[in-house]
DSSP file (Angstrom, degrees, kcal/mol; ACC not computed):
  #  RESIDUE AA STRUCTURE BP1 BP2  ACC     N-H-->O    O-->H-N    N-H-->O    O-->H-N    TCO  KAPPA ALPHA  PHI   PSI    X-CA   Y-CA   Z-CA
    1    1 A X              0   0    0      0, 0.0     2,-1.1     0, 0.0   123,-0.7   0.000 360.0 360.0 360.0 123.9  122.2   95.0  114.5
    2    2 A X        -     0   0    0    121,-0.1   119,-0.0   122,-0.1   120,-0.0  -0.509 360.0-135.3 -92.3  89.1  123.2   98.4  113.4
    3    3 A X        -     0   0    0     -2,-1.1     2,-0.2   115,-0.1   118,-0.0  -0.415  25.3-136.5 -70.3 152.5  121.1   99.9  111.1
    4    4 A X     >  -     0   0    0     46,-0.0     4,-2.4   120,-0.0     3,-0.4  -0.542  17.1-125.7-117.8 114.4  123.0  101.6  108.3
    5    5 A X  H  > S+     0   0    0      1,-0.2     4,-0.7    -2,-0.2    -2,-0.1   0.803 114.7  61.5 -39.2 -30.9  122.8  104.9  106.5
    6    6 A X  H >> S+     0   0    0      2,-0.2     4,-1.0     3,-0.1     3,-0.6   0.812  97.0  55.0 -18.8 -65.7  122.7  102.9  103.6
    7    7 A X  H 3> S+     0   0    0     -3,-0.4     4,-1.5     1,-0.3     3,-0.5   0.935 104.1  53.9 -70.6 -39.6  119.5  101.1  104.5
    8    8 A X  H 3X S+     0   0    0     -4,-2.4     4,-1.3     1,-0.2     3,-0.5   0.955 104.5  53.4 -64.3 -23.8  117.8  103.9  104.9
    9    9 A X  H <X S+     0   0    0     -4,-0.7     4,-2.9    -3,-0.6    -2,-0.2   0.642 103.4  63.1 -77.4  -3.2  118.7  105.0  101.4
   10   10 A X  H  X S+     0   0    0     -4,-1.0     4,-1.0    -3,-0.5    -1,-0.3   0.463 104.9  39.2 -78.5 -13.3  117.5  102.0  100.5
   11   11 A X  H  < S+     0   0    0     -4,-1.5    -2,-0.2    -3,-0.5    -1,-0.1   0.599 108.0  57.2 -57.5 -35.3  114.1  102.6  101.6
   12   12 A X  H >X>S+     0   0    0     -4,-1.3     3,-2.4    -5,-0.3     5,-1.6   0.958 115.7  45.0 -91.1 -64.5  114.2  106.0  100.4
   13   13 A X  H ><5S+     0   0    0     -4,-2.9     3,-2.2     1,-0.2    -2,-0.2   0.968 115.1  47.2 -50.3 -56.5  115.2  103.6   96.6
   14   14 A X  T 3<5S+     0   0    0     -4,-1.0    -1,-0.2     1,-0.3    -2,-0.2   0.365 108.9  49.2 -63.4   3.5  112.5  101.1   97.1
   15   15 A X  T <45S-     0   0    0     -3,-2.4    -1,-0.3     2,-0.1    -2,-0.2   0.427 117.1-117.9-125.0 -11.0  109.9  103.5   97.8
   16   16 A X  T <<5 +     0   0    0     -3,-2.2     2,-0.2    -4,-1.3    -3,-0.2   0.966  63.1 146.9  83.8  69.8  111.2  105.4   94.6
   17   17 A X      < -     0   0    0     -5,-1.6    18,-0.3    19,-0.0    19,-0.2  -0.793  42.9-129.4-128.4  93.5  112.1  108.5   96.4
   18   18 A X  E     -a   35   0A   0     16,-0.8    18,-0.9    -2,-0.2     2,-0.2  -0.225  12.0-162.5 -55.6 130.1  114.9  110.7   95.5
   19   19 A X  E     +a   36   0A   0     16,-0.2     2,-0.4   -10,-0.1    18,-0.2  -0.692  12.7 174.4 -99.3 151.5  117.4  111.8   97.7
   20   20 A X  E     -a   37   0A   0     16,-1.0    18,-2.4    -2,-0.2     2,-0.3  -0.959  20.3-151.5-152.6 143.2  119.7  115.1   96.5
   21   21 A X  E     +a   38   0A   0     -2,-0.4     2,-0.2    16,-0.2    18,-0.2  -0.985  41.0 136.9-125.1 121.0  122.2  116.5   99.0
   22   22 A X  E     -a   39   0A   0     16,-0.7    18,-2.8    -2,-0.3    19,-0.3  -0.859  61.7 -61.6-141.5-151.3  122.6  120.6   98.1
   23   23 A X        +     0   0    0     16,-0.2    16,-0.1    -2,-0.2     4,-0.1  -0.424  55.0 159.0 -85.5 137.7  122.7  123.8   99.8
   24   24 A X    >   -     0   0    0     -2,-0.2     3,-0.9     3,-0.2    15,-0.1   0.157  18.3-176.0-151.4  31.4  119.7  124.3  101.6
   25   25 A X  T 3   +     0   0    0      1,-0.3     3,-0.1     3,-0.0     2,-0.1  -0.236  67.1  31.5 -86.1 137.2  120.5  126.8  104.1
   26   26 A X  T 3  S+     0   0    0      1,-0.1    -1,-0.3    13,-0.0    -2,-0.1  -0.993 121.9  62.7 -56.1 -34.0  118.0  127.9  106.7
   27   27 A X    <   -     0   0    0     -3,-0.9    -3,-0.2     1,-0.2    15,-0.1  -0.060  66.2-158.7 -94.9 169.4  116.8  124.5  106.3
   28   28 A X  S    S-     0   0    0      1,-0.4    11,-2.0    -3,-0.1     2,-0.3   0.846  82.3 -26.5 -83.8 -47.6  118.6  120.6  107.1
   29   29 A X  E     -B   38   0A   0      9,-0.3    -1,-0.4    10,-0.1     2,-0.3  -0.835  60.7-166.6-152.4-178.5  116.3  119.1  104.9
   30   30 A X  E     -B   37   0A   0      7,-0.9     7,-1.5    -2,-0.3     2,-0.4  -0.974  14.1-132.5-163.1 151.2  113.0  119.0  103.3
   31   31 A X  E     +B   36   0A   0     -2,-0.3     2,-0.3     5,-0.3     5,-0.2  -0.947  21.3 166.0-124.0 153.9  110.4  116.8  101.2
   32   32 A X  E >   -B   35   0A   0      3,-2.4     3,-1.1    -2,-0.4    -2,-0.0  -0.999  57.9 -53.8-154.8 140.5  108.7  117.5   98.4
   33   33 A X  T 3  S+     0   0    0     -2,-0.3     3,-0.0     1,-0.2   -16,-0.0   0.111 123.2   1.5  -7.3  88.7  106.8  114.8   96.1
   34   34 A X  T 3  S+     0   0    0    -17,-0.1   -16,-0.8   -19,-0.0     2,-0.3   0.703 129.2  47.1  99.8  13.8  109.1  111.7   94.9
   35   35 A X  E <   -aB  18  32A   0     -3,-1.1    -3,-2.4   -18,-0.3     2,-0.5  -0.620  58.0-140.6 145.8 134.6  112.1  113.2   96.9
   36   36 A X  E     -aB  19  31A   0    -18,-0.9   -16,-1.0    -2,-0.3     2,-0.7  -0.924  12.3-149.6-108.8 118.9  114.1  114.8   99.6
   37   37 A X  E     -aB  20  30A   0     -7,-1.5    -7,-0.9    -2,-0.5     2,-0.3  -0.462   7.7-168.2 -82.1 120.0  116.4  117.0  100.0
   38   38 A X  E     -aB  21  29A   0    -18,-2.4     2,-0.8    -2,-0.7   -16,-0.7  -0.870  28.8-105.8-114.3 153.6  118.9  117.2  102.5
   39   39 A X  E >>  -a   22   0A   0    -11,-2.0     4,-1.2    -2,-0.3     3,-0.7  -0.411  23.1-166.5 -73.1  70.8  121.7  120.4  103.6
   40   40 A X  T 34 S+     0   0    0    -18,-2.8    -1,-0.1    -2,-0.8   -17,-0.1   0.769  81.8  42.3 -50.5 -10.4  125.0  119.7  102.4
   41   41 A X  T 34 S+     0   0    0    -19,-0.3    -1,-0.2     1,-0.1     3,-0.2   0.654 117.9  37.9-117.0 -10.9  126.6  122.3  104.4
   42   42 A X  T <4 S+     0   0    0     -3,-0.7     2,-0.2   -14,-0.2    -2,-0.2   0.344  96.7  95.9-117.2  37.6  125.0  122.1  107.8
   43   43 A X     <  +     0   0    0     -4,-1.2     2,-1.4     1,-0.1     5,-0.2  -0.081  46.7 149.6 -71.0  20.3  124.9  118.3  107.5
   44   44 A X        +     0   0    0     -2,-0.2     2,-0.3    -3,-0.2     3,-0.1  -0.283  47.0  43.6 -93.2  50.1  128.2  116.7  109.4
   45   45 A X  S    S-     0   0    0     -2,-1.4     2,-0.2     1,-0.5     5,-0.0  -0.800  77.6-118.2-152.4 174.3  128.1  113.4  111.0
   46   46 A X  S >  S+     0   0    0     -2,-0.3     3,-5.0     2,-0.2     2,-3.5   0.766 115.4  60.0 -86.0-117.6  126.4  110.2  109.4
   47   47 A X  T 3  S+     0   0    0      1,-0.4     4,-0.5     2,-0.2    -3,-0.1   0.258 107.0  39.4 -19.7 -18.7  124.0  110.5  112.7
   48   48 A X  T 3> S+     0   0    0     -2,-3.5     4,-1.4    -5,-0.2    -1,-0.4   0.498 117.4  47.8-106.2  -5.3  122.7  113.8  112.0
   49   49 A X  T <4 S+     0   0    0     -3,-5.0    -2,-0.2     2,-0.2    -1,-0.1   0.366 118.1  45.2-104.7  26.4  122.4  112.9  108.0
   50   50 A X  T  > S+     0   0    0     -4,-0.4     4,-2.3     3,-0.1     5,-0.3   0.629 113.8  55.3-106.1 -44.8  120.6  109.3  109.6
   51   51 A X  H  > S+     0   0    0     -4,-0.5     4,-3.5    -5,-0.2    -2,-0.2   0.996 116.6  31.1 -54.7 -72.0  118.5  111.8  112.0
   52   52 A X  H  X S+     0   0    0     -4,-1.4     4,-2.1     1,-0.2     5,-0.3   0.894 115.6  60.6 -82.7 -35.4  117.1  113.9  109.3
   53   53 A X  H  > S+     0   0    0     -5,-0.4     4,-7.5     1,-0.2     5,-0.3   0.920 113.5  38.3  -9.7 -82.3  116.8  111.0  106.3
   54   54 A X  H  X S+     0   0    0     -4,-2.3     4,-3.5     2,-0.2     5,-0.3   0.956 110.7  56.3 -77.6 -34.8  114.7  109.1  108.2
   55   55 A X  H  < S+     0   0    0     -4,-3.5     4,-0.5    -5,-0.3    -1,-0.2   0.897 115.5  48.1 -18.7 -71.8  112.5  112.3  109.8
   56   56 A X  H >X S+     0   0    0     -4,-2.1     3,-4.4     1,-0.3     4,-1.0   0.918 106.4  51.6 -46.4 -66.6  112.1  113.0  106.0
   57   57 A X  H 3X S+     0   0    0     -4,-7.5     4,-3.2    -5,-0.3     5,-0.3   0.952 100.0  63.2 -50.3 -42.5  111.1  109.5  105.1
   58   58 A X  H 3< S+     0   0    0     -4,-3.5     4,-0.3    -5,-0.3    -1,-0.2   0.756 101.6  54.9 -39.7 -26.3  108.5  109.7  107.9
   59   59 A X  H X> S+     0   0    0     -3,-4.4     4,-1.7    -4,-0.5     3,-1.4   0.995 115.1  40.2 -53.2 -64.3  107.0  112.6  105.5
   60   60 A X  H 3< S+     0   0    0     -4,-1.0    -2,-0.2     1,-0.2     4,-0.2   0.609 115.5  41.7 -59.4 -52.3  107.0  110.2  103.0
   61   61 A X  T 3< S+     0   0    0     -4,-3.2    -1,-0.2     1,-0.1    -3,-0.1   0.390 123.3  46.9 -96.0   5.9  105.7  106.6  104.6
   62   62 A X  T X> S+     0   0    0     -3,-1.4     3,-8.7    -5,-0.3     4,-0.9   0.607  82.0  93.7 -89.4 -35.7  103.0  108.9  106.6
   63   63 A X  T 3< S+     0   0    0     -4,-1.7     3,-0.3     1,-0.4    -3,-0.1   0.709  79.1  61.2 -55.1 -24.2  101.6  111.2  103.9
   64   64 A X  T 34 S+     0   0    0      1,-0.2    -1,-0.4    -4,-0.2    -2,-0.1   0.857  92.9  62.1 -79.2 -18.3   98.9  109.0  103.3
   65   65 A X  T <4 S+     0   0    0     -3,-8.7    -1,-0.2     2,-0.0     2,-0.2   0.805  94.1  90.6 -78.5 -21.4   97.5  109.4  107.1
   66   66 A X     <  -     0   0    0     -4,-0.9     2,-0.2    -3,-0.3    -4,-0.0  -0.605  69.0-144.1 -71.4 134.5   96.9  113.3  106.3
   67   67 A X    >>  -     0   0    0     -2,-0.2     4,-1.6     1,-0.1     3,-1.2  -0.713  27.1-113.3 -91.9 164.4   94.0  114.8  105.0
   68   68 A X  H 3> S+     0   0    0      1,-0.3     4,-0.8    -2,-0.2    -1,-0.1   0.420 114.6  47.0 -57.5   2.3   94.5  117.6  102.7
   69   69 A X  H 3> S+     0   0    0      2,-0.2     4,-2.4     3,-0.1    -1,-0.3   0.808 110.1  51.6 -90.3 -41.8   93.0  120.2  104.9
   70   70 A X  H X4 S+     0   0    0     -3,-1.2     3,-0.9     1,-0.2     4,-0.5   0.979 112.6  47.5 -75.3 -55.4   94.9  119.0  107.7
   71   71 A X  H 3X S+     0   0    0     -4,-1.6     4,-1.1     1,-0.3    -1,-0.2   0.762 112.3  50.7  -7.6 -72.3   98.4  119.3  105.2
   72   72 A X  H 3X S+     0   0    0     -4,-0.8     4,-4.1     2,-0.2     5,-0.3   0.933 108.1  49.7 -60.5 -44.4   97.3  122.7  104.2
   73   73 A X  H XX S+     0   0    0     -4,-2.4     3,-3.9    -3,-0.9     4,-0.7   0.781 115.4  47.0 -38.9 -91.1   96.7  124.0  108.4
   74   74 A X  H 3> S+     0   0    0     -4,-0.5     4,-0.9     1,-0.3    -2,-0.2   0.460 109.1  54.6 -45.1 -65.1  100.5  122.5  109.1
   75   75 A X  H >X S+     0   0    0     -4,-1.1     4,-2.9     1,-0.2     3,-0.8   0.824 115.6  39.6  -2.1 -75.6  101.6  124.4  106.0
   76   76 A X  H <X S+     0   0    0     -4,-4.1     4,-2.5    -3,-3.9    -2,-0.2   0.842 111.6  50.4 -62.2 -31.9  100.0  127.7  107.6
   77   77 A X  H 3X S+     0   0    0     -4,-0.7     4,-0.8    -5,-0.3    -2,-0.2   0.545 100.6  65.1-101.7  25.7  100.9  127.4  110.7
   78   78 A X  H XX S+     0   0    0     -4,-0.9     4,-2.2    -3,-0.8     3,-0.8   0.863 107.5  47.3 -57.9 -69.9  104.6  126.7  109.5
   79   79 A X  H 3X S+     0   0    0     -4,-2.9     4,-1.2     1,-0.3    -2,-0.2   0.838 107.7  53.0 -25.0 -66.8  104.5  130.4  108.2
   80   80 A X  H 3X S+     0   0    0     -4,-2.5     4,-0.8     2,-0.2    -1,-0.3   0.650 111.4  42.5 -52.5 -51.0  103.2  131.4  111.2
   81   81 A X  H <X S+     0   0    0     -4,-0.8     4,-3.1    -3,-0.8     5,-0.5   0.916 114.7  56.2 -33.8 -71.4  106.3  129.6  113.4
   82   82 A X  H  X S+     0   0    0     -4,-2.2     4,-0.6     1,-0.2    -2,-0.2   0.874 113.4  36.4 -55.6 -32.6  108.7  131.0  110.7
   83   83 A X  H  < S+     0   0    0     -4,-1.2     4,-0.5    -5,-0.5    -1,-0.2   0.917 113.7  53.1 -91.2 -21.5  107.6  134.6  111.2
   84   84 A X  H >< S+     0   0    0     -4,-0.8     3,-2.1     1,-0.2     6,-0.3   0.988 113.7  49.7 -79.0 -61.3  107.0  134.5  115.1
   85   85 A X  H 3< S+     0   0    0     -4,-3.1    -1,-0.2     1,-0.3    -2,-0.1   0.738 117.5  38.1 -74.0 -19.9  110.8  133.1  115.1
   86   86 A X  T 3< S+     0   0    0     -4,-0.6     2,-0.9    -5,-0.5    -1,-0.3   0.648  93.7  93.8 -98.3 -10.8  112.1  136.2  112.6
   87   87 A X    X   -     0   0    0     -3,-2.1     3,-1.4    -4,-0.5    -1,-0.1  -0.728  69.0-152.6 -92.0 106.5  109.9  138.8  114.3
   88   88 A X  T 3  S+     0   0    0     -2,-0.9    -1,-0.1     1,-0.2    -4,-0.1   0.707  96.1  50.7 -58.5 -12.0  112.3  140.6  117.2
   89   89 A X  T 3  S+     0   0    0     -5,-0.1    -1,-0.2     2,-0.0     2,-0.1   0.266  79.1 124.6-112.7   2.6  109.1  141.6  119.3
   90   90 A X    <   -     0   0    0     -3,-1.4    -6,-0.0    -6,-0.3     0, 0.0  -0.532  52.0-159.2 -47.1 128.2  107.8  138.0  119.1
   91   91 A X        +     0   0    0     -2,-0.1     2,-0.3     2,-0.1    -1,-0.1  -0.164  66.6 108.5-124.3  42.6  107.3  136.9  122.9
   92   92 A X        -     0   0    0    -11,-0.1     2,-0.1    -8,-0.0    -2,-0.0  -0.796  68.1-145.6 -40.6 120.2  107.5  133.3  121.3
   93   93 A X     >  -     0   0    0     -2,-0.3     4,-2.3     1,-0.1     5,-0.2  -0.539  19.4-116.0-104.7 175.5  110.7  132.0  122.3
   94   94 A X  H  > S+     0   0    0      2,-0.2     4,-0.7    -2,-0.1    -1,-0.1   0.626 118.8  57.2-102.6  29.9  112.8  129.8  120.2
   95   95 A X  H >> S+     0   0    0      2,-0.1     4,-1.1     3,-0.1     3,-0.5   0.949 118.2  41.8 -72.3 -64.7  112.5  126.7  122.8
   96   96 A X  H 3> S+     0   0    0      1,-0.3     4,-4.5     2,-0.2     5,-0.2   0.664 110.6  51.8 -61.5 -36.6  108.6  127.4  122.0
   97   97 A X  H 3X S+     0   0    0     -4,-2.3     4,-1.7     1,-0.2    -1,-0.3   0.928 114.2  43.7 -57.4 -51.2  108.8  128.0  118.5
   98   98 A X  H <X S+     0   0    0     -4,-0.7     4,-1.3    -3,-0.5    -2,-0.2   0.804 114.6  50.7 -61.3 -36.7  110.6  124.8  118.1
   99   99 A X  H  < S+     0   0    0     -4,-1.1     4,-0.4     1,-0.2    -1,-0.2   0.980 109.0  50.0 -47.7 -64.5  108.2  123.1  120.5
  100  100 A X  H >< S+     0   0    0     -4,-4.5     3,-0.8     1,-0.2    -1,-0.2   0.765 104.9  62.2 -43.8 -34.6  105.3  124.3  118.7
  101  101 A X  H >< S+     0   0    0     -4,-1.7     3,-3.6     1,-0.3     6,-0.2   0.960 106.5  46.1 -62.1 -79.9  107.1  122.9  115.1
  102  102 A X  T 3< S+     0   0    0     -4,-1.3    -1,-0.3     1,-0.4    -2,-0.2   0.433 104.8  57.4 -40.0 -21.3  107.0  119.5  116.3
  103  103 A X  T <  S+     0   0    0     -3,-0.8    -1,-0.4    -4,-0.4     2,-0.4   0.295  76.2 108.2 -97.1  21.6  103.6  119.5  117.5
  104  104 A X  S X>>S-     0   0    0     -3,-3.6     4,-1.8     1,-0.2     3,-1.2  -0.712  86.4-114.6 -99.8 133.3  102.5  120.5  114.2
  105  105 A X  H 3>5S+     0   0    0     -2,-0.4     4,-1.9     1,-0.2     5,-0.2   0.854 108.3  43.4 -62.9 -39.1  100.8  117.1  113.0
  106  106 A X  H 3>5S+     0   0    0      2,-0.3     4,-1.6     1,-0.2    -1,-0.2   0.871 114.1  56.8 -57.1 -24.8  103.1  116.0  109.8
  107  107 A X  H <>5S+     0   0    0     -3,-1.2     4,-1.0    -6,-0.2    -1,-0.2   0.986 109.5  42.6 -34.9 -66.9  105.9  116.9  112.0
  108  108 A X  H  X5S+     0   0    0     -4,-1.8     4,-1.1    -7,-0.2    -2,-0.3   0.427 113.4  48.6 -65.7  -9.5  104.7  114.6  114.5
  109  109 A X  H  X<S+     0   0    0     -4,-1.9     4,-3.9    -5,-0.5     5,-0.3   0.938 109.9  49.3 -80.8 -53.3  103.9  111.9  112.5
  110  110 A X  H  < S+     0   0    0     -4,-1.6     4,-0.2     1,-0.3    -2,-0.2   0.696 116.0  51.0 -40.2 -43.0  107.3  112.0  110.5
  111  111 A X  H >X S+     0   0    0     -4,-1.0     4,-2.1     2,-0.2     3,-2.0   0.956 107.0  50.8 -44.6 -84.8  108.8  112.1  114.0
  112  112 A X  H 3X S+     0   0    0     -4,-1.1     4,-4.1     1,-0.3     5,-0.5   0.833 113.7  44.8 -33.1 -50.5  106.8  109.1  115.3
  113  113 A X  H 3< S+     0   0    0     -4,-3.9    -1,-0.3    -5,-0.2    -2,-0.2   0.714 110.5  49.3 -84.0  -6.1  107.8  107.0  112.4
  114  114 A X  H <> S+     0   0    0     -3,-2.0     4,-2.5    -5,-0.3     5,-0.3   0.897 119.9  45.7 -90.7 -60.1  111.7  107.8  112.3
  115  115 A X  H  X S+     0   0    0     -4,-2.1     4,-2.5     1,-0.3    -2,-0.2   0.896 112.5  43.4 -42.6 -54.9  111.4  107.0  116.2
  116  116 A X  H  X S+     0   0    0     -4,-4.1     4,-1.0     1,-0.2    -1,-0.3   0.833 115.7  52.4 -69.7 -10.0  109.4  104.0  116.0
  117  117 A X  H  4 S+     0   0    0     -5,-0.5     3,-0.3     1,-0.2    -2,-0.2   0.943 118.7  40.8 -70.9 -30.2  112.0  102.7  112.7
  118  118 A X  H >< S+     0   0    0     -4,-2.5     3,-3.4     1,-0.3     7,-0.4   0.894 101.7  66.3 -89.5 -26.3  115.0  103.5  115.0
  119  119 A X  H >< S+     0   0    0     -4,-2.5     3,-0.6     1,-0.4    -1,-0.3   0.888  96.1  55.4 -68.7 -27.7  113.6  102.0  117.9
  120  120 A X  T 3< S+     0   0    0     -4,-1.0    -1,-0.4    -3,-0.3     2,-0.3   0.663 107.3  58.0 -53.8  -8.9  113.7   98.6  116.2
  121  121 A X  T <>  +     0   0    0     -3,-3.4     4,-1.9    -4,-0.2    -1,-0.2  -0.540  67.5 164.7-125.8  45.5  117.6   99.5  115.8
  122  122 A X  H X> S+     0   0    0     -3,-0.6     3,-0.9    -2,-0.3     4,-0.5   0.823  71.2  53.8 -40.8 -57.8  118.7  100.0  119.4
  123  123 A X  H >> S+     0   0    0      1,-0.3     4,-4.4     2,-0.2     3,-2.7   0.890 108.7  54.7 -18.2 -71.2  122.4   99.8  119.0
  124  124 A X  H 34 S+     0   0    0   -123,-0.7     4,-0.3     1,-0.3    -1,-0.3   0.905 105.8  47.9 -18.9 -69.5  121.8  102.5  116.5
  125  125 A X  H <X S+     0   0    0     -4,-1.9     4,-1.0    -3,-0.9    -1,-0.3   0.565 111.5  52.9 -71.0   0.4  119.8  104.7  119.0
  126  126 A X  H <X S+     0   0    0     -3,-2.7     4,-1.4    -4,-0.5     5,-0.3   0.735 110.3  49.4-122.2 -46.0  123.1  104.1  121.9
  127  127 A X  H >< S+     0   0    0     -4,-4.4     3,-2.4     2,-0.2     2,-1.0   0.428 114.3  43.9 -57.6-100.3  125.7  105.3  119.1
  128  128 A X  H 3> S+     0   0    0      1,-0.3     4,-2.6    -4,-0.3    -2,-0.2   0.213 114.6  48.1 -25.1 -37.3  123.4  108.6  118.4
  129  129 A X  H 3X S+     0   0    0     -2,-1.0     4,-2.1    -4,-1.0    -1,-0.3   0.866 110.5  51.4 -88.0 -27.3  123.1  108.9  122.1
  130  130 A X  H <X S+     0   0    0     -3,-2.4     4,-3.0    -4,-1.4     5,-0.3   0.994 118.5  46.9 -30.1 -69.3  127.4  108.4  122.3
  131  131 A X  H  > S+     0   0    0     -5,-0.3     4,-0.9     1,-0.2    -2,-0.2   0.818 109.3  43.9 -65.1 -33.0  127.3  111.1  119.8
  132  132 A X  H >X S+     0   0    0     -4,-2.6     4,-2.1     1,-0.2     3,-1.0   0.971 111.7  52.5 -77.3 -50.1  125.2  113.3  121.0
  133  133 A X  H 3X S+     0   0    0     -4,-2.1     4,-3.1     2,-0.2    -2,-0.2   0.892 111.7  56.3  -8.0 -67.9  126.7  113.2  124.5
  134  134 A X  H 3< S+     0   0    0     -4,-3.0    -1,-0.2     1,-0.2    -2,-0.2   0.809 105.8  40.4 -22.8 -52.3  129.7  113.8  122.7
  135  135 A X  H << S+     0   0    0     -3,-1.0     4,-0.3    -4,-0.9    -1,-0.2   0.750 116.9  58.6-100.8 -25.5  129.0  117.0  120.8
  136  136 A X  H >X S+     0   0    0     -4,-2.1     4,-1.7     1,-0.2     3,-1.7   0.948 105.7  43.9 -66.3 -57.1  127.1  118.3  124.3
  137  137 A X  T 3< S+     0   0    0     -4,-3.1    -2,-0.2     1,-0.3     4,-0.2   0.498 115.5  45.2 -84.4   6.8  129.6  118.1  126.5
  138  138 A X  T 34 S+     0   0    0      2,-0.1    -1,-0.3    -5,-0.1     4,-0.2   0.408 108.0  62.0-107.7  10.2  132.6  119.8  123.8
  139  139 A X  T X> S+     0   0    0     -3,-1.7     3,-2.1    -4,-0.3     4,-0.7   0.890 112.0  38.7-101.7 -79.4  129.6  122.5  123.1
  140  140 A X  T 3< S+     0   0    0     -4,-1.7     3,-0.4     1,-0.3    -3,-0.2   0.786 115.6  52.0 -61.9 -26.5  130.1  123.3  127.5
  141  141 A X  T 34 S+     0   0    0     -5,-0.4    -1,-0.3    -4,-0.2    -2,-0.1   0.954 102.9  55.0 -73.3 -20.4  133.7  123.0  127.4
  142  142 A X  T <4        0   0    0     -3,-2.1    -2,-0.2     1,-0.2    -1,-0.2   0.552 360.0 360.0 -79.7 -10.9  134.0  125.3  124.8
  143  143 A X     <        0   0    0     -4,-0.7    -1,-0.2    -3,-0.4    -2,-0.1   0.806 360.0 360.0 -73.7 360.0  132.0  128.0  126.8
């Protein structure tokens, strides 16, 4: 079984969440109450717009395991990420920055829950890894 871009917008319907694909440049996507947005221009494969879908729904089918303090922290120390990563004398790198992003807890949860959905979908997770393979090894021929 391959799970489907489809199905996931079909969670993203059944959970009464609107999806809207515009320009959303720095970001690939985002959630916001009722609805996600995703990057129409740095968006190109069904596997990265599968990637960041379900990331996003993990906001979405998690939110209830955050408290509002913790929400508000992750909030701040987004800023914080986002300035260390725009500030040239930051000695944050942006391996670390990125690290940090992901340990931040609604990251990680959203994370957790896109990983454990996919993991039910192996097939799924052996294309992404095709693709990604793919798109690694024409990134080093191209050097």
């Amino acid at each position: 079984y391959v799970m489907s871009l489809n199905k996931l917008y079909r969670i993203a319907d059944k959970n009464k969440i609107s999806v809207y694909h515009y320009p959303l440049f720095p970001l690939k996507s985002i959630s916001i109450p009722h609805s996600i947005g995703i990057d129409v221009d740095t968006i190109h494969t069904t596997s990265e717009e599968k990637e960041v879908l379900a990331h996003e729904l993990g906001h979405h089918m998690t939110l209830d395991q955050i408290t509002d303090e913790v929400y508000e922290q992750c909030f701040r120390d987004k800023l914080l990420l986002s300035e260390m990563a725009d500030d040239p004398y930051s000695s944050f790198t942006m391996e670390r920055i990125h690290k940090e992003y992901f340990n931040i807890p609604i990251e990680r949860v959203a994370t957790e829950w896109a990983i454990d959905y996919i993991r039910g979908h192996v097939e799924e997770l052996k294309a992404l890894w095709s693709e990604l393979q793919a798109a690694i090894f024409d990134f080093y021929n191209d050097l």
